[in-house]
VMD Tcl script that builds the backbone (N, CA, C; Angstrom):
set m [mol new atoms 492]
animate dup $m
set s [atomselect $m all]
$s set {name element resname resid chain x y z} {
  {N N UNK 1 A 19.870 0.607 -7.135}
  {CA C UNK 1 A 20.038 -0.153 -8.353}
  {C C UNK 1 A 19.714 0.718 -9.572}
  {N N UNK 2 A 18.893 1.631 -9.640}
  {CA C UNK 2 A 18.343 2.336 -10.757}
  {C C UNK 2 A 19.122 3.254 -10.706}
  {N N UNK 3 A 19.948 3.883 -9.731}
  {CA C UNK 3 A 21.158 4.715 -10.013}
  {C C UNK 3 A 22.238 4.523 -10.647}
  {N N UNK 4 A 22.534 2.999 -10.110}
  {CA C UNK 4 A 23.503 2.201 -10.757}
  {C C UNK 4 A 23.621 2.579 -12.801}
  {N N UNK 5 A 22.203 1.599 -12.708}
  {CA C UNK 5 A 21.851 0.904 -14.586}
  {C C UNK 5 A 21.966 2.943 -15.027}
  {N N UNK 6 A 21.754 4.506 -14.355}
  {CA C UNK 6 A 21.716 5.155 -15.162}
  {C C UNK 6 A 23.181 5.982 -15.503}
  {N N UNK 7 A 24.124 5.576 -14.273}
  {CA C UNK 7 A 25.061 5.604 -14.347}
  {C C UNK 7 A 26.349 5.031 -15.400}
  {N N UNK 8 A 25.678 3.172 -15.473}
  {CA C UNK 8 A 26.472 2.672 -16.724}
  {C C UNK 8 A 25.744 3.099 -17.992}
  {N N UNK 9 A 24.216 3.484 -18.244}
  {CA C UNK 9 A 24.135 4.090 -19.418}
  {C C UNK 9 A 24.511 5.549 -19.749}
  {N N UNK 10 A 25.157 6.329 -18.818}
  {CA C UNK 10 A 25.550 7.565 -19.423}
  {C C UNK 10 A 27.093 7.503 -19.288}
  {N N UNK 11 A 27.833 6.314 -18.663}
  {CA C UNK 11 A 29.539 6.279 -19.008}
  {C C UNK 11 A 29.034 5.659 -20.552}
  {N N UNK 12 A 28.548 4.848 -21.261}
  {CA C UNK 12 A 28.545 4.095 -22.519}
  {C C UNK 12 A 28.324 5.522 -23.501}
  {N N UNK 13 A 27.022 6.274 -23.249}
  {CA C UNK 13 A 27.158 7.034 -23.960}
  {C C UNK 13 A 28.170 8.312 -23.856}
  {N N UNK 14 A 29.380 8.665 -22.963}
  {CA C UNK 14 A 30.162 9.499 -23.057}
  {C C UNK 14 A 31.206 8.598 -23.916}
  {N N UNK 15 A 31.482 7.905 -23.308}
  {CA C UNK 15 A 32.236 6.662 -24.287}
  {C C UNK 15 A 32.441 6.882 -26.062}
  {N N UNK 16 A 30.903 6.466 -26.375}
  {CA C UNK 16 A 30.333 6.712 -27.809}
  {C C UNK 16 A 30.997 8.034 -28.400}
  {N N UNK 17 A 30.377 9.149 -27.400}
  {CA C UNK 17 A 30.610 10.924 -28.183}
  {C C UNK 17 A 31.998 10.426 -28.248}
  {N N UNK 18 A 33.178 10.301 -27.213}
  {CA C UNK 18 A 34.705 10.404 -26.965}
  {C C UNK 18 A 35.074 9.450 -28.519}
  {N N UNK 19 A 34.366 7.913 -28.921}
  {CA C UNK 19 A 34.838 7.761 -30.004}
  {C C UNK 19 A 35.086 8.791 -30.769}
  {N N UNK 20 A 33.453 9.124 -31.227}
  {CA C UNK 20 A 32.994 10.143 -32.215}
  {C C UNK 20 A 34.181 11.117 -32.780}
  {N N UNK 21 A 35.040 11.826 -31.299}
  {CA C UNK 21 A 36.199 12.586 -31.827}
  {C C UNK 21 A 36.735 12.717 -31.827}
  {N N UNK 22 A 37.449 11.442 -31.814}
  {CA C UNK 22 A 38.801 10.753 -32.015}
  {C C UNK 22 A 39.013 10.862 -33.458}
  {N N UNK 23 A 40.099 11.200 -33.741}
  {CA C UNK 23 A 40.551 11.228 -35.165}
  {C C UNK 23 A 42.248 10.751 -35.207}
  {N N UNK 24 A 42.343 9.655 -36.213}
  {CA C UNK 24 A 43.586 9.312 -36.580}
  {C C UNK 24 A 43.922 10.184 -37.584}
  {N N UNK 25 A 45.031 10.490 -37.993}
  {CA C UNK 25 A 45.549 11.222 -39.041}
  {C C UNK 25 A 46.247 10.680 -39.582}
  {N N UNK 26 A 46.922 10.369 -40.312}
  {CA C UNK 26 A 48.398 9.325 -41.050}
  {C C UNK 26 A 49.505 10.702 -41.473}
  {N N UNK 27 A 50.637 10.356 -41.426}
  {CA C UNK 27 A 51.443 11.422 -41.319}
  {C C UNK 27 A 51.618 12.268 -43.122}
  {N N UNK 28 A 51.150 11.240 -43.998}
  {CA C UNK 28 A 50.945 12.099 -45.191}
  {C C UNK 28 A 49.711 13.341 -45.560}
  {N N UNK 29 A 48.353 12.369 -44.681}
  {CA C UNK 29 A 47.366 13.585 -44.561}
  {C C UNK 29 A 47.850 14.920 -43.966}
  {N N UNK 30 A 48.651 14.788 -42.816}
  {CA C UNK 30 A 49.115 16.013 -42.274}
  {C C UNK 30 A 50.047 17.135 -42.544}
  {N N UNK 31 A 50.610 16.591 -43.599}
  {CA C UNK 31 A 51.544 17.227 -44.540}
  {C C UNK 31 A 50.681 17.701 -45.551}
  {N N UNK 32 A 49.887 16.836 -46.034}
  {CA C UNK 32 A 49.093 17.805 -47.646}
  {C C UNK 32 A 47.344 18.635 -46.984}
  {N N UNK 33 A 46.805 18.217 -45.267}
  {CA C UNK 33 A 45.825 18.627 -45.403}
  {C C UNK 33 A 46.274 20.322 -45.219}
  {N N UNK 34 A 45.078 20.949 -45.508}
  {CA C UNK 34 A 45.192 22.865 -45.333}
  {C C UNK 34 A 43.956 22.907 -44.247}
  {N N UNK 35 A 44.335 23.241 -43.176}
  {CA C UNK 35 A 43.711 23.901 -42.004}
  {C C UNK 35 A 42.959 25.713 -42.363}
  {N N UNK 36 A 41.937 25.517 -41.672}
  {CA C UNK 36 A 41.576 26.638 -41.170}
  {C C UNK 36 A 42.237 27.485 -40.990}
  {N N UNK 37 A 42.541 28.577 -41.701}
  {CA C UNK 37 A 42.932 29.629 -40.701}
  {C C UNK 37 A 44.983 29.913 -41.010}
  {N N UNK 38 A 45.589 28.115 -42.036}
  {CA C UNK 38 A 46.584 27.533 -42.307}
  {C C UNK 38 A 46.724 28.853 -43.726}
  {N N UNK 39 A 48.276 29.323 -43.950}
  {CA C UNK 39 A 48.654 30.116 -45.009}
  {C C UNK 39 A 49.650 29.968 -45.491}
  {N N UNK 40 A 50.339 30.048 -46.368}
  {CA C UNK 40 A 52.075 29.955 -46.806}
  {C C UNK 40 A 52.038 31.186 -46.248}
  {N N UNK 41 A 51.572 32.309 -47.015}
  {CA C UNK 41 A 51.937 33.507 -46.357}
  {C C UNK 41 A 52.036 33.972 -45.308}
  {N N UNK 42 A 52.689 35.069 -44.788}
  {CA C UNK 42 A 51.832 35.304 -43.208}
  {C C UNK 42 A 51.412 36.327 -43.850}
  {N N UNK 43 A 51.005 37.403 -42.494}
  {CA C UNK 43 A 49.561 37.945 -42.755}
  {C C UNK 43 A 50.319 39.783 -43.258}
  {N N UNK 44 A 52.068 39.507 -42.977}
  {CA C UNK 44 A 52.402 41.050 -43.610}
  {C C UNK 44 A 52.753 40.544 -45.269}
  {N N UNK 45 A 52.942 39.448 -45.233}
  {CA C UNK 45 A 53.009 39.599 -46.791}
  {C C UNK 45 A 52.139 39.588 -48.033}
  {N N UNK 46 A 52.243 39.818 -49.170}
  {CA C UNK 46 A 51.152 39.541 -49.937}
  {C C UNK 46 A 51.649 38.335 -50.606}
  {N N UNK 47 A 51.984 38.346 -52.386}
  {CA C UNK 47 A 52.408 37.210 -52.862}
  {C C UNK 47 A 53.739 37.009 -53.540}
  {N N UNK 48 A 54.297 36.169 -52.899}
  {CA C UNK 48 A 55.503 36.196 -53.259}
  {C C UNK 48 A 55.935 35.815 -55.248}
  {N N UNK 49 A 57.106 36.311 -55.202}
  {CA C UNK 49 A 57.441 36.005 -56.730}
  {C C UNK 49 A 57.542 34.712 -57.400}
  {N N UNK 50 A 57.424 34.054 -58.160}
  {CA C UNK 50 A 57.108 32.692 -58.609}
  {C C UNK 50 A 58.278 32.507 -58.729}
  {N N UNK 51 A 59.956 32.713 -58.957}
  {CA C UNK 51 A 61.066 32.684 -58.642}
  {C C UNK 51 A 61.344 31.675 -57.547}
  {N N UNK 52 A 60.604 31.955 -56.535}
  {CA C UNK 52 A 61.052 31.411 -55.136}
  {C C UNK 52 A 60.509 29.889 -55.248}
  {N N UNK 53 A 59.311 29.701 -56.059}
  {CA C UNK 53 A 58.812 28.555 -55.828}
  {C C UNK 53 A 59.425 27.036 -56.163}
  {N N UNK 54 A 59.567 26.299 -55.710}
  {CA C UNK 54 A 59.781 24.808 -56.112}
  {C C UNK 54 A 61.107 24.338 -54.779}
  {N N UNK 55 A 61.727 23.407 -55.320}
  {CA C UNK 55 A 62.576 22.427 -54.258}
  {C C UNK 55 A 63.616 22.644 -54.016}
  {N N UNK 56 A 64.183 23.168 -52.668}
  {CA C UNK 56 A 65.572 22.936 -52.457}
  {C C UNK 56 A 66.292 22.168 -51.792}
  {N N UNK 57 A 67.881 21.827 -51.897}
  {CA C UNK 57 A 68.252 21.018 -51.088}
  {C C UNK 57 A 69.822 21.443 -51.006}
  {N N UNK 58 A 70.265 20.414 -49.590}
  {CA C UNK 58 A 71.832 21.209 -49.158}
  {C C UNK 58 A 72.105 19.553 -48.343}
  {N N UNK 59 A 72.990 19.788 -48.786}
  {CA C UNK 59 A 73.945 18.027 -48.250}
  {C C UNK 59 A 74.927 18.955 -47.293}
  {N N UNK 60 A 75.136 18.833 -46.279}
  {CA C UNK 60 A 76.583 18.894 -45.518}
  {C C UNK 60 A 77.454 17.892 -45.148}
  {N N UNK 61 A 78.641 17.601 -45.410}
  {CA C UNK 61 A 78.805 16.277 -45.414}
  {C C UNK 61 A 80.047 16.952 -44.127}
  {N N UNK 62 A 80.243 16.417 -42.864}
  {CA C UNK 62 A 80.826 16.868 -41.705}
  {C C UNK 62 A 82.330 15.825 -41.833}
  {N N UNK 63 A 82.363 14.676 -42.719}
  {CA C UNK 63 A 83.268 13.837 -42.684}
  {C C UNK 63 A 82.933 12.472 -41.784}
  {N N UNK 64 A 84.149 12.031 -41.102}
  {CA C UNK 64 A 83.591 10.333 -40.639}
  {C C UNK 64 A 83.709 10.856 -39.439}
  {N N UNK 65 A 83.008 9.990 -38.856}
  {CA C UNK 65 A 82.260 9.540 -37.173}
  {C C UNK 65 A 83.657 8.936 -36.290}
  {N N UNK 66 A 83.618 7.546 -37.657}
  {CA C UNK 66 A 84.889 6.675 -37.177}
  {C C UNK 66 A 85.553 5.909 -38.446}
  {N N UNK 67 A 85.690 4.744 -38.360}
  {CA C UNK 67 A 85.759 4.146 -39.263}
  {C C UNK 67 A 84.576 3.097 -40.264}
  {N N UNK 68 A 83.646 3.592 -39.553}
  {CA C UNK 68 A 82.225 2.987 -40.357}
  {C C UNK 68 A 81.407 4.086 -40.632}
  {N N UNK 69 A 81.154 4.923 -40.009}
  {CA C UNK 69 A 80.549 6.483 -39.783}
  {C C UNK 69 A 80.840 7.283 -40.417}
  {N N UNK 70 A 79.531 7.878 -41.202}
  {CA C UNK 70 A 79.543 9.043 -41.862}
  {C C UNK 70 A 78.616 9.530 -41.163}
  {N N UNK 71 A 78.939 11.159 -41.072}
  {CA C UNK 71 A 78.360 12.511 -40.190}
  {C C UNK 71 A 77.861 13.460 -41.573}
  {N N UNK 72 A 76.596 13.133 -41.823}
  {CA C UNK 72 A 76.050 14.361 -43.180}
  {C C UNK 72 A 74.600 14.623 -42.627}
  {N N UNK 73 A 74.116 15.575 -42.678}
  {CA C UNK 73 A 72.953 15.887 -42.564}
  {C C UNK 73 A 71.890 16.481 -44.379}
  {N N UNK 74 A 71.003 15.901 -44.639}
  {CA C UNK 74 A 70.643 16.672 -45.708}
  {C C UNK 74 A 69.291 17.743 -45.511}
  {N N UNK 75 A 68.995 18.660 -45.974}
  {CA C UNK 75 A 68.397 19.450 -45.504}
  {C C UNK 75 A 67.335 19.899 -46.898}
  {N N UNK 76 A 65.914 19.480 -47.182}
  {CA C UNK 76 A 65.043 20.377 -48.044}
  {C C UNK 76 A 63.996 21.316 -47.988}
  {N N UNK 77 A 64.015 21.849 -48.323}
  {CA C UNK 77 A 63.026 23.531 -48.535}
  {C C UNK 77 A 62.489 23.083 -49.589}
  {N N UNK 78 A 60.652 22.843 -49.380}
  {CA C UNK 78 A 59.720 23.097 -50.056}
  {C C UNK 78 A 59.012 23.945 -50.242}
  {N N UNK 79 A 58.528 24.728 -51.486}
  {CA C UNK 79 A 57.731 25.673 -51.312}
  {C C UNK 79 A 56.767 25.960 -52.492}
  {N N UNK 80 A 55.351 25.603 -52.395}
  {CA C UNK 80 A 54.985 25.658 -53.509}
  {C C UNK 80 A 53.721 27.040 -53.006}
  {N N UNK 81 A 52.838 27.139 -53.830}
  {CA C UNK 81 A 51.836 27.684 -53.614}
  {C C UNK 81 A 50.640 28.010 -52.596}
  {N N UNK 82 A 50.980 26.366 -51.798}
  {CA C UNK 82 A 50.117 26.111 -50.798}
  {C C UNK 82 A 50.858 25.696 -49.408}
  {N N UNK 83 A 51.872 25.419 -49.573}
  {CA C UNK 83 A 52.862 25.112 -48.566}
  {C C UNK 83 A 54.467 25.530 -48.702}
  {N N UNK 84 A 55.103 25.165 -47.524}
  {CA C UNK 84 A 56.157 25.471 -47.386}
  {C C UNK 84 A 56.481 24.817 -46.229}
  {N N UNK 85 A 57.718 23.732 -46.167}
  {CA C UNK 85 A 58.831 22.878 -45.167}
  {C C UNK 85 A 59.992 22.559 -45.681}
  {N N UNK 86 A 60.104 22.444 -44.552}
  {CA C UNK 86 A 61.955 22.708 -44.265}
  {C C UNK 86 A 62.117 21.636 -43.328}
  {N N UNK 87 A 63.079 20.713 -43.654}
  {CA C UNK 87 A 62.990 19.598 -43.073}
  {C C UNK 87 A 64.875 18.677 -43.335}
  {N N UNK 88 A 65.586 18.064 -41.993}
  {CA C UNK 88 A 65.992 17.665 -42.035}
  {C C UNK 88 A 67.091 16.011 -41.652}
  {N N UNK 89 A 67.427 15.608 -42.145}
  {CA C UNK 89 A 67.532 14.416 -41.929}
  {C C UNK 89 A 68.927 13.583 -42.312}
  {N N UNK 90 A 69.384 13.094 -40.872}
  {CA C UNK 90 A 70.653 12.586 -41.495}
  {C C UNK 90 A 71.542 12.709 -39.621}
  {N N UNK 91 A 72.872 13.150 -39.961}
  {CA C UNK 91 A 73.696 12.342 -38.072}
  {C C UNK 91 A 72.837 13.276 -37.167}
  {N N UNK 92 A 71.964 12.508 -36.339}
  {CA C UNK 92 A 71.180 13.815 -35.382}
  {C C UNK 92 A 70.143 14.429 -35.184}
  {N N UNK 93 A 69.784 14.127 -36.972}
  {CA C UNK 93 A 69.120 15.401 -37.451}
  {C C UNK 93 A 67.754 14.193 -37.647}
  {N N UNK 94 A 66.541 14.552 -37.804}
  {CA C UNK 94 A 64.810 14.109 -38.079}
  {C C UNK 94 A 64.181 14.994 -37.733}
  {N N UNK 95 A 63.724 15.890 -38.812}
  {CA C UNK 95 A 62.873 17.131 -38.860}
  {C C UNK 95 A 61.527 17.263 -39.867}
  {N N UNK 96 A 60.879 17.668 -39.768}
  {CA C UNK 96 A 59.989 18.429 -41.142}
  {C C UNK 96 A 59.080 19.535 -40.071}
  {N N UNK 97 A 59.195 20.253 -40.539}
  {CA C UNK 97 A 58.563 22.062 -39.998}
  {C C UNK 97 A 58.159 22.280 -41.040}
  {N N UNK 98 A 56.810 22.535 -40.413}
  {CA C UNK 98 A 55.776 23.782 -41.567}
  {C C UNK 98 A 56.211 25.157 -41.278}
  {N N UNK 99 A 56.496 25.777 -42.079}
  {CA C UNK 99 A 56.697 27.197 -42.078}
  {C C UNK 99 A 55.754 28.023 -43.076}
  {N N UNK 100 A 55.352 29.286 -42.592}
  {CA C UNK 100 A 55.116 30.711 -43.258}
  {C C UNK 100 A 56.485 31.416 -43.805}
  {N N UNK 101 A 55.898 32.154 -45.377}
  {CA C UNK 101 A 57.165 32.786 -45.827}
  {C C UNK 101 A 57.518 34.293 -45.622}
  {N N UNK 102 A 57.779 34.791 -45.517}
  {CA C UNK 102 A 57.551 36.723 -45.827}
  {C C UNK 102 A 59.227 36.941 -46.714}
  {N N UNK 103 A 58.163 37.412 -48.098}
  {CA C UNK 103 A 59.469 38.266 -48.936}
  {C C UNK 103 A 60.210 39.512 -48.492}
  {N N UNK 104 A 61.270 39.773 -48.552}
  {CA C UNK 104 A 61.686 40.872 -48.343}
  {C C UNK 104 A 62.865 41.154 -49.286}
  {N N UNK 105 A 62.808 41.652 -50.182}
  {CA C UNK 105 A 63.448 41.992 -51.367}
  {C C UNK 105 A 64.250 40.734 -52.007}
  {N N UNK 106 A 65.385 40.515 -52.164}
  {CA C UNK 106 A 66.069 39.628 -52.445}
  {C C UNK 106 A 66.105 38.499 -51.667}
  {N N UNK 107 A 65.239 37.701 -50.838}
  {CA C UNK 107 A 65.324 37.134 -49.452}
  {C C UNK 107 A 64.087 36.730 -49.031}
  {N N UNK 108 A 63.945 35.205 -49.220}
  {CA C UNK 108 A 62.837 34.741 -48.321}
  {C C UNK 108 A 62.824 34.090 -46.859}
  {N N UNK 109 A 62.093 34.702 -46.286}
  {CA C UNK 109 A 62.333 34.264 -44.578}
  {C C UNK 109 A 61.370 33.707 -44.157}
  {N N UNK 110 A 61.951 32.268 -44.146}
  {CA C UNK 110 A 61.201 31.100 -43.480}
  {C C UNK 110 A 61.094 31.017 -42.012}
  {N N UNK 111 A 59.763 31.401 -41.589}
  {CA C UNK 111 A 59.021 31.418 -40.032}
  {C C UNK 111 A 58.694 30.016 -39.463}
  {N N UNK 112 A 59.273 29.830 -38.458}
  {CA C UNK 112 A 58.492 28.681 -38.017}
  {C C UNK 112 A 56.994 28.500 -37.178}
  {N N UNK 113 A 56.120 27.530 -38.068}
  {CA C UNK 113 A 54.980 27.458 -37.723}
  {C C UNK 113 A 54.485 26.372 -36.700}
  {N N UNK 114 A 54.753 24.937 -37.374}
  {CA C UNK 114 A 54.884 23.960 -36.421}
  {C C UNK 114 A 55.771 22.594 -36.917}
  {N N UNK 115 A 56.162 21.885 -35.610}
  {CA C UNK 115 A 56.678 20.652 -36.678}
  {C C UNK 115 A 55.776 19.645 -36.726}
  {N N UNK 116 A 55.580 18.923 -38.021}
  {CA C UNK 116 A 54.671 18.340 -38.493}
  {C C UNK 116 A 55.412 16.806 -38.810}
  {N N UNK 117 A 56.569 16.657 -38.240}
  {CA C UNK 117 A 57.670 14.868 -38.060}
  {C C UNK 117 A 58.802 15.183 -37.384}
  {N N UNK 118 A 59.522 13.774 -36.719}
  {CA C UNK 118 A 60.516 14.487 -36.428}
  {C C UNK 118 A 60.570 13.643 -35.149}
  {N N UNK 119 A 61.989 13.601 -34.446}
  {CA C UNK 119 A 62.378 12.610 -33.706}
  {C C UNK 119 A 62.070 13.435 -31.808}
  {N N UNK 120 A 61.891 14.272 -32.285}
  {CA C UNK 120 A 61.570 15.321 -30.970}
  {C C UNK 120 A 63.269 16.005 -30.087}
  {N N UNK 121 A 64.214 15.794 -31.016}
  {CA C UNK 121 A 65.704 15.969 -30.319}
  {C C UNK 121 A 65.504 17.321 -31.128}
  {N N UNK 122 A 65.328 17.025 -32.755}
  {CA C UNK 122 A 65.098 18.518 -33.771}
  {C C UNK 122 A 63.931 19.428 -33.480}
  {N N UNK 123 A 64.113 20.047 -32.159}
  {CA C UNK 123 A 62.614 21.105 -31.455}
  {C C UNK 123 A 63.384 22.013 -32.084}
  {N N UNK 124 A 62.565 23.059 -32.764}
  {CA C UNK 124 A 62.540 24.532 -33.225}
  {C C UNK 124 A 61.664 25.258 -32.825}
  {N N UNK 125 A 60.556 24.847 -31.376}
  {CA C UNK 125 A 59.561 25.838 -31.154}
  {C C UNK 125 A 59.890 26.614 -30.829}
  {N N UNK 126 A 61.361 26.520 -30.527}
  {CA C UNK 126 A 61.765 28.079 -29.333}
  {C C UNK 126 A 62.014 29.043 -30.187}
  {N N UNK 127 A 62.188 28.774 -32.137}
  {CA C UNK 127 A 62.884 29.740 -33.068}
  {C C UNK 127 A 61.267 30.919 -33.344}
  {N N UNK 128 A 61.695 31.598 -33.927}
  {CA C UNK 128 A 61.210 32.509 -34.627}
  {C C UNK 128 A 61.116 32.364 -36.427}
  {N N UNK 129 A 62.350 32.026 -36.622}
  {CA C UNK 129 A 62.945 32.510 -38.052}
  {C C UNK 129 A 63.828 31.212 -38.161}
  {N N UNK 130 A 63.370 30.159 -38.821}
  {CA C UNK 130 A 64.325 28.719 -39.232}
  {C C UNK 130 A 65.459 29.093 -40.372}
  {N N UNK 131 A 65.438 30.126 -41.048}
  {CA C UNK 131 A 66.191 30.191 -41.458}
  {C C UNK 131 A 65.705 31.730 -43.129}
  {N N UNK 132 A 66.524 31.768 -43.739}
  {CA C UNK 132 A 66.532 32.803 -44.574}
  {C C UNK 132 A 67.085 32.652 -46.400}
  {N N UNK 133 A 66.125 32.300 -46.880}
  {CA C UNK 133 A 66.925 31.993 -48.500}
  {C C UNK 133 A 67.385 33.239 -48.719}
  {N N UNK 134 A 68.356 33.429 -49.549}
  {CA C UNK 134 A 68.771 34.613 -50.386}
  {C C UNK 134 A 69.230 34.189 -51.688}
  {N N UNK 135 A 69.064 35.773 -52.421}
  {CA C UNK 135 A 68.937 35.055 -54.335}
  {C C UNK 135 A 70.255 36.436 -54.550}
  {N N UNK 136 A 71.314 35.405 -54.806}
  {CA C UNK 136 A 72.607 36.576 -55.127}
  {C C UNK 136 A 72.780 35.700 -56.769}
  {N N UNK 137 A 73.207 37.137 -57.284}
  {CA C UNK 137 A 74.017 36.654 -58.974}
  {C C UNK 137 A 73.413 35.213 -59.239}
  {N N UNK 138 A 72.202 35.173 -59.449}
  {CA C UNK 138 A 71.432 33.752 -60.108}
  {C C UNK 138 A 71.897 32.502 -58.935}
  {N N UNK 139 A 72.111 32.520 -57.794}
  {CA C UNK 139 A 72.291 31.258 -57.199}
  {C C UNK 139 A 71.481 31.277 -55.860}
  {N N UNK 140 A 71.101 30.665 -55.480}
  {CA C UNK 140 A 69.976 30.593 -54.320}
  {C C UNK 140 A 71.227 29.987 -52.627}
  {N N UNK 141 A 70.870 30.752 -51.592}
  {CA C UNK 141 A 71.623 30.943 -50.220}
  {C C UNK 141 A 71.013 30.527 -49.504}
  {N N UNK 142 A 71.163 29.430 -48.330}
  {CA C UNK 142 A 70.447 29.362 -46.867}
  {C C UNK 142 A 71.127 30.058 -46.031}
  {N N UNK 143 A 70.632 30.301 -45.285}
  {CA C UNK 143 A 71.319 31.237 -44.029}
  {C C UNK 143 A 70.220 30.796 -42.619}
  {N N UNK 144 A 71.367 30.097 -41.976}
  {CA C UNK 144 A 69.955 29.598 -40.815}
  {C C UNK 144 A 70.417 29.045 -39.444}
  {N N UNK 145 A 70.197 29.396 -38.176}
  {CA C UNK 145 A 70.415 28.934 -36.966}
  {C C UNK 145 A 70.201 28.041 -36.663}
  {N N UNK 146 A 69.667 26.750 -38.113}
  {CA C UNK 146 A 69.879 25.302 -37.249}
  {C C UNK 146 A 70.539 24.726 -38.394}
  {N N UNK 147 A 71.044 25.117 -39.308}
  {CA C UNK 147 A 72.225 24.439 -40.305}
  {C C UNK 147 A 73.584 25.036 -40.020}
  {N N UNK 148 A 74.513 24.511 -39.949}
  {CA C UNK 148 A 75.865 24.565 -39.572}
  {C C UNK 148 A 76.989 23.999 -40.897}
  {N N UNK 149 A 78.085 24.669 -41.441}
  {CA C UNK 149 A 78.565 24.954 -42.157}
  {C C UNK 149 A 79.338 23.781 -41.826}
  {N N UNK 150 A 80.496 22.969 -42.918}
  {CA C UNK 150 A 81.657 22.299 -42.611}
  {C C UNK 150 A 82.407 21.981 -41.471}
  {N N UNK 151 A 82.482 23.550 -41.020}
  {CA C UNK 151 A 82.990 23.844 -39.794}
  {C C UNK 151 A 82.343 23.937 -38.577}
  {N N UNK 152 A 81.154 23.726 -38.749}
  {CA C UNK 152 A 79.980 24.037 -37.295}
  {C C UNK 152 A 79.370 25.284 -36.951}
  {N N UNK 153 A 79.952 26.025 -37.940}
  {CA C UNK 153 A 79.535 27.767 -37.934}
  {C C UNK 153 A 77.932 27.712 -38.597}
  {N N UNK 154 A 77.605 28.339 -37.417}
  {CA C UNK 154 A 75.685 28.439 -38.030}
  {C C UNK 154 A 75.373 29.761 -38.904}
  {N N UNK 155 A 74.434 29.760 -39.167}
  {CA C UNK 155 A 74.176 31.310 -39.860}
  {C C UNK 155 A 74.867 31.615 -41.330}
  {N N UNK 156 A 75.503 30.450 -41.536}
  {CA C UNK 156 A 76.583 30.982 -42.644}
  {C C UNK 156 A 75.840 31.192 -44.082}
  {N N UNK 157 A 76.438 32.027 -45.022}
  {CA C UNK 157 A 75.497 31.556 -46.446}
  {C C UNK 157 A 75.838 30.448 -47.234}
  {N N UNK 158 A 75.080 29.320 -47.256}
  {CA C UNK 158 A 75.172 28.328 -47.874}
  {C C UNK 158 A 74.327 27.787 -49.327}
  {N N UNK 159 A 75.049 27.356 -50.227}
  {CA C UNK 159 A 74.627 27.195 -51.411}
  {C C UNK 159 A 73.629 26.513 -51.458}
  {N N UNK 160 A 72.339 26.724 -52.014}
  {CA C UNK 160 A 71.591 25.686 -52.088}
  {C C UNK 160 A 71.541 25.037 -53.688}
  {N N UNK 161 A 70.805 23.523 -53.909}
  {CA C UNK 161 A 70.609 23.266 -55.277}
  {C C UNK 161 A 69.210 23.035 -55.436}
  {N N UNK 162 A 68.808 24.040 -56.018}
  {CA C UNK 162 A 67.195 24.407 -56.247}
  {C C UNK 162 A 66.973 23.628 -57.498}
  {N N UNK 163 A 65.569 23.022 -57.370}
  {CA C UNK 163 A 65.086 21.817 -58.729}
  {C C UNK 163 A 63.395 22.447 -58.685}
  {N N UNK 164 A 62.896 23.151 -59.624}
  {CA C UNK 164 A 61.542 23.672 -60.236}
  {C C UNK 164 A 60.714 22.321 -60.025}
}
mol reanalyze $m
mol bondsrecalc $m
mol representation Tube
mol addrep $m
């Protein structure tokens, strides 16, 4: 019997600690909190040009499904000081990825870090590199192995419309 009563008092108190560190998160904390160890940068770059910073976005519109159906995916690149995602949404598509940036001359290359929403069909853990801005004659480029052009062609350079 006294084995018993010390048995249910040490499941109650493992119980207790297991509350203790449990943590809910809500999906906005997880987007604005900064982790340990968490960087825009990675660790070959230093700081990128203030050029690059603020909102982008890219509509692809693929045409109709059927006769009720529209096929568009929209796609935005955030990037401020403290963060950076790339996230998309629309036929297929439910994404948001945290990414690291590294400049390389005319060209920012968005790393994938983790995804932070998302329907679990849009997995990018297997990527390296989500994709690649480029800055030609004043207009800002995606270039990326999970956006697909009009035609379904990936990789292509696509216009983006950048908003400060």
């Amino acid at each position: 019997m006294k084995s018993l009563i010390i048995i249910c008092i040490l499941s109650l108190f493992s119980c207790e600690k297991a509350k203790e560190n449990t943590v809910t998160i809500s999906k906005e904390t997880v987007r604005n909190k900064k982790y340990p160890g968490d960087s825009l940068l990675s660790e070959s770059a230093k700081a990128i040009d203030n050029h690059w910073l603020g909102n982008y976005n890219l509509n692809i519109d693929y045409g109709k499904l059927d006769n009720v159906s529209e096929m568009s995916i929209d796609y935005d690149i955030e990037i401020s000081s403290d963060k950076c995602t790339f996230s998309g949404m629309g036929y297929k598509t439910y994404f948001t990825d945290l990414c690291k940036i590294e400049e390389n001359g005319k060209q920012l290359i968005l790393k994938y870090e983790k995804a932070i929403d998302g329907d679990g069909f849009s997995d990018h853990s297997n990527l390296t590199t989500l994709g690649t801005i480029l800055y030609k004659e004043g207009k800002y480029y995606l270039k990326s192995p999970i956006v697909a052009d009009k035609k379904w062609n990936y990789n292509s350079e696509l216009v983006l419309t950048k908003k400060d």
